[in-house]
N, C-alpha and C positions, 0 to 999 in steps of 0.2 A: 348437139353440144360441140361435136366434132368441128363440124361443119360450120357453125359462127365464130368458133377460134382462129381456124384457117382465115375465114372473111377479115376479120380484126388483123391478124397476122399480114393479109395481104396488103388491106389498107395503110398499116405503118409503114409495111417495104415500099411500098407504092411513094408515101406522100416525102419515106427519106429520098428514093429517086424523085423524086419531083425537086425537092431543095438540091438537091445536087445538081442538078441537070440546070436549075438559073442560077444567074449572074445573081452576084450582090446587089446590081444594080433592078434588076427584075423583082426579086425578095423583098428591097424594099418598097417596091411601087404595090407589092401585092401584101407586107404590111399596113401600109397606109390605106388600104381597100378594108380590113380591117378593121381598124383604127375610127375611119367614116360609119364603118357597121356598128361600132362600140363593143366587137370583141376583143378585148384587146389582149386578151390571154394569146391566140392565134397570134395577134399582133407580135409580143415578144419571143416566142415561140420560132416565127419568120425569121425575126430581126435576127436572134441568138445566130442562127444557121448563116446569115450573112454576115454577122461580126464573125465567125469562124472563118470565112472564105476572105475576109477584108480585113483584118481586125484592126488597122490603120487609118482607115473610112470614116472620118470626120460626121459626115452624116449619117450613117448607118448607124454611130453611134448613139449622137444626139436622139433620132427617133429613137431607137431603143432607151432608151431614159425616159424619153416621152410615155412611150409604153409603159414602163413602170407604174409613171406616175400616174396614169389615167386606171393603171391595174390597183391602185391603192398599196402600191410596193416601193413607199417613200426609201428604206434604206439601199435598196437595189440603185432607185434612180440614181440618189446620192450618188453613189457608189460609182453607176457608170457617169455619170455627167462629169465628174472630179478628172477622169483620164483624160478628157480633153479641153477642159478650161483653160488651162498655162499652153495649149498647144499653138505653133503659131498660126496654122491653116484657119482660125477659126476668123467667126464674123459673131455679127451682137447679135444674130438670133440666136446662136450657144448659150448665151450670157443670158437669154430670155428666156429659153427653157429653163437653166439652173434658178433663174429669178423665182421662176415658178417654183421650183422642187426646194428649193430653201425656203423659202417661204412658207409652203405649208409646215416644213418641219421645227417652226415656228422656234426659230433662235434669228430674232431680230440683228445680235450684234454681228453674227457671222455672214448677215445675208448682206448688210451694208459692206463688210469690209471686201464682199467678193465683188458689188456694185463699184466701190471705188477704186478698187485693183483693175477694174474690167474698162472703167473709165481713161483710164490714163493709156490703154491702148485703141479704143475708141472713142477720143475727145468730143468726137461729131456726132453721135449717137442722141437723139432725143429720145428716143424710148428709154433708152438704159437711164439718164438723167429723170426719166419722169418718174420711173419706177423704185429709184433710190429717194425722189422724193417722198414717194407715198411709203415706204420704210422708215423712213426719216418721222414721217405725221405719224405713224400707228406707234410710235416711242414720243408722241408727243413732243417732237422737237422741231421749233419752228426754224429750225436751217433748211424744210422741206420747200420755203418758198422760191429759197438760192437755186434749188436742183432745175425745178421747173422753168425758173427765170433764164436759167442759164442753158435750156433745152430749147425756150424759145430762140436765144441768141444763135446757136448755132445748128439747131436746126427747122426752122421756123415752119419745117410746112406737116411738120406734125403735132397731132390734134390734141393728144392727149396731157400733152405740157399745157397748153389753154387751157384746158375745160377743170382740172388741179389747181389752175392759177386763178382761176375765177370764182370757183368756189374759196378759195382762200381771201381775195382780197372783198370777195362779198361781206364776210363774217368777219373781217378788219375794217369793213368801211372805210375802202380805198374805191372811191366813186366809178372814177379815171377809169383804171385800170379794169375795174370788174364789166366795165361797159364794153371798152373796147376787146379787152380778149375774149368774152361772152360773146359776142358776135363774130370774129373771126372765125372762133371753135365753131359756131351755130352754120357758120358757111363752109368750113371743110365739111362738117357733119350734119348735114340738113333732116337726114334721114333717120340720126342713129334714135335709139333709146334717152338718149338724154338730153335730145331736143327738146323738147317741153319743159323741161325743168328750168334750162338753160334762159328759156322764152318770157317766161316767169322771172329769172333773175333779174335779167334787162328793164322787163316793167318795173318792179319792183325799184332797181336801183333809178331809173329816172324818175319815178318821184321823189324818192330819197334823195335826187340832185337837184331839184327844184324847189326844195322847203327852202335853201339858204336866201339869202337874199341878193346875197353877191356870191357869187359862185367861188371867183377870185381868193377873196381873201382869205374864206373859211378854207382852204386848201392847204393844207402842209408842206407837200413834199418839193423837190427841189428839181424834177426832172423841167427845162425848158418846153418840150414836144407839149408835156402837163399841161404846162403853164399857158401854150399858146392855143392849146385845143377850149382850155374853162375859158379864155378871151372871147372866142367866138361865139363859146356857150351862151357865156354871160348874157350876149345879144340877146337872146330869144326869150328872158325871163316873162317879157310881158307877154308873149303867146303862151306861156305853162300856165299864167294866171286864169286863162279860161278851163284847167285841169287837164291834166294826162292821160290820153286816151291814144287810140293809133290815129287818129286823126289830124288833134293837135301835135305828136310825136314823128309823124308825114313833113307837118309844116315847121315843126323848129331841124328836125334834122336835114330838110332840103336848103333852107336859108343856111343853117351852117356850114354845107357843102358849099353854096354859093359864095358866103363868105370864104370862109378857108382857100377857095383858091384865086381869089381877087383879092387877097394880101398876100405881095409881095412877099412878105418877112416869113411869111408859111412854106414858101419854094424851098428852103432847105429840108424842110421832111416830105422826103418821100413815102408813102402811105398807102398801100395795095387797097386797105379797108377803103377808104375816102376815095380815091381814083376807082372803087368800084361802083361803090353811089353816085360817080360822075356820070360812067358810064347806063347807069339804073336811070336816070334822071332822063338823059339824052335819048334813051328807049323807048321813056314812058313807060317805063316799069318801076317806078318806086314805090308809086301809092302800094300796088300789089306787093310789093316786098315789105313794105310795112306794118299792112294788113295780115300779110304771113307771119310776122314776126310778134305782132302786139296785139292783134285781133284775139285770136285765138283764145291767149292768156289773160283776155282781160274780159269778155264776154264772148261768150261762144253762140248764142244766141243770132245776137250784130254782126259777128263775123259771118256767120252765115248768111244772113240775108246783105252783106255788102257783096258777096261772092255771088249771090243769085244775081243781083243787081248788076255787078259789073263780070259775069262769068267769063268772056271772051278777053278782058284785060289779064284776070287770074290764071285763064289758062296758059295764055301767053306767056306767062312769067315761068308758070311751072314748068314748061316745054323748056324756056330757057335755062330753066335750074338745072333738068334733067342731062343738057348736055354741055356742063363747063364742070371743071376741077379747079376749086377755089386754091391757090399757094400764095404764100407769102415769101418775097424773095429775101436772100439773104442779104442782109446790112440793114434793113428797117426794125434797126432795135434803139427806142427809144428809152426804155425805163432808167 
């Protein structure tokens, strides 16, 4: 009995020398070892002993919140995340963790007002803007579409404003819009989890864009970019007439690439999506990227045997998917 006291006893002096003896900086590389492990009690445990040694430490902070929260020790996180939110060293991952820990403590009005206080020091932030959207949508308030719209504005090369904004104008049947940000998102995110769903949306809305008879007219909104993309659409009504498959959807979207940039009047929007299928086209990589895109979702079956079929084109495409990072630059905001 003696004898496992002492052991325990030595242990604690031991692992207090051991926090003593690292930096703050060390403590927390060896919280975050941690953290990956899913201990995360050891996790705050570290952190605590380097908020002692730093207690200024911007980051040492924030992970310790983190901590908490992954500990199920929402009022703690609160708690620390709050002493650094109005600090000025901070950046919008701060604002992303707290998104986090407010959010579960599920007081929707205070999680926005910390979103829109956080926004006004970082205007440029797309995450923070997507994330006050989807706050915005679970209070059922459709200003959620402003937040995302305006994430894509100013910071276009991230994903998670698309993929919010597409699911949104799907369920508005806004055509336009659900097609082209569906595919943007689908090309920064080829890989994630919500590929497929995404995949599906696309088919889905291009038939949905092809019942009309005129594309044109039955269109609403008032954006020109809109206007001059359903012009070119229009063209291809009588290839949808043989129905919407990735085949026929190969042939009307490579003519409207052709078109779109053999009128003139198109040269003022510049368009990363559409200069991408220039360049697809130019490859001899479209059919496969269409087959990637509408195969799949529409018979998986066909898909498969268009891939046996054409295996060396398909692979080629996916070589090339594997090594580009899709961005959209800033100023191509047409909505």
């Amino acid at each position: 009995m003696k004898i496992a006291f002492l052991a325990f006893l030595f242990t604690g002096i031991s692992g207090t020398l051991f926090a003593q003896n690292q930096s703050a900086t060390q403590l927390q590389e060896t919280a975050r070892s941690f953290i990956k492990q899913g201990d995360y009690a050891n996790a705050v445990l570290v952190l605590k002993k380097a908020v002692e040694q730093e207690p200024e430490n911007i980051g040492v902070i924030k992970d310790l919140s983190l901590a908490y929260y992954y500990n199920n020790d929402n009022p703690m996180a609160i708690e620390t995340i709050n002493k650094i939110t109005d600090k000025d060293g901070i950046n919008d991952q701060v604002i992303q963790v707290a998104g986090l820990i407010y959010r579960r403590a599920n007081n929707p009005k205070e999680t926005e007002k910390m979103y829109r206080k956080a926004l006004k020091k970082f205007p440029e932030s797309g995450p923070l803007y997507n994330e006050l959207g989807e706050v915005l949508l679970e209070q059922k308030n459709a200003d959620a579409i402003k937040q995302w719209e305006k994430g894509i504005e100013v910071d276009p090369s991230y994903n998670r404003n698309y993929y919010n904004a597409t699911k949104y104008y799907y369920y508005t049947n806004d055509k336009v819009w659900t097609l082209l940000y569906g595919e943007i998102y689908l090309n920064m995110d080829p890989l994630g989890r919500n590929a497929p769903e995404i995949k599906q949306v696309l088919l889905d809305t291009y038939i949905k864009l092809f019942t009309d008879a005129d594309l044109e007219k039955s269109y609403t909104g008032k954006s020109p970019f809109s206007k001059a993309y359903l012009k070119e659409m229009n063209k291809q009504n009588a290839v949808a007439l043989a129905g919407i498959n990735a085949e026929t959807l190969t042939m009307i979207r490579a003519r409207f690439i052709l078109n779109w940039f053999s009128n003139i009047e198109n040269n003022k929007f510049k368009y990363r999506l559409f200069s991408f299928h220039q360049q697809l086209l130019r490859d001899g990589l479209f059919d496969a990227y269409n087959q990637w895109i509408f195969g799949s979702s529409q018979n998986l079956t066909s898909f498969q045997n268009w891939v046996n079929t054409n295996n060396t084109a398909y692979n080629d495409f996916l070589n090339f998917q594997k090594g580009r990072i899709f961005k959209i630059p800033v100023g191509e905001y047409y909505k």
